[in-house]
C-alpha positions, 0 to 999 in steps of 0.5 A: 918557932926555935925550930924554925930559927934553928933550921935557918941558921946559916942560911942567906935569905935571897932578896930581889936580884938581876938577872941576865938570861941569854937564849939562842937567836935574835928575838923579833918584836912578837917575841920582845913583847912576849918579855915586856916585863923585861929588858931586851938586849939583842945580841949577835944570834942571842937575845939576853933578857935582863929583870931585877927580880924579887926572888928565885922563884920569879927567875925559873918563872922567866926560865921557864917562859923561855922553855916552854917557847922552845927557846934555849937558854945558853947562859944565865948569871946574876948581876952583881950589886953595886959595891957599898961606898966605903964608910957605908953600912948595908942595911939588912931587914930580918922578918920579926917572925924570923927574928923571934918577935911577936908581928903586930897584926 
């Protein structure tokens, strides 16, 4: 366990996140419904997908839906978070595994 805690030490664990991708050309509705577990902005030439994310792993899944099309991704980013309001603390949960707490099972 210590060794597993000091090779996380520094490290940010990744939450769920947005995410936009933008591929080349406007996608038609088979296409859309290719990415119905996404929102689907059609741009001028581009289609951007837009998913809240539970992990990066889930992120290259849709990047690599986009790839195996033929589709071109173009540009992707991370929608930055709301800010916190001022007074307001961010609530962080950390694995009791992580944490070097028995889990109750």
């Amino acid at each position: 366990m210590a060794r597993l805690i000091s090779r996380l030490r520094g490290v940010i664990l990744v939450g769920p996140q947005t995410y936009e991708i933008t591929f080349a050309g406007q996608a038609g509705s088979a296409l859309r419904a290719e990415f119905d577990d996404c929102e689907v902005i059609i741009g001028p030439g581009t289609t951007t997908l837009r998913a809240e994310l539970p992990d990066q792993g889930a992120l290259w899944g849709i990047v690599q839906r986009i790839i195996g099309l033929g589709l071109e991704v173009i540009h992707m980013h991370r929608i930055a978070p709301p800010p916190v309001p001022q007074g307001e603390r961010v609530k962080t949960a950390i694995s009791p595994r992580i944490a070097g707490r028995p889990t109750q099972t």
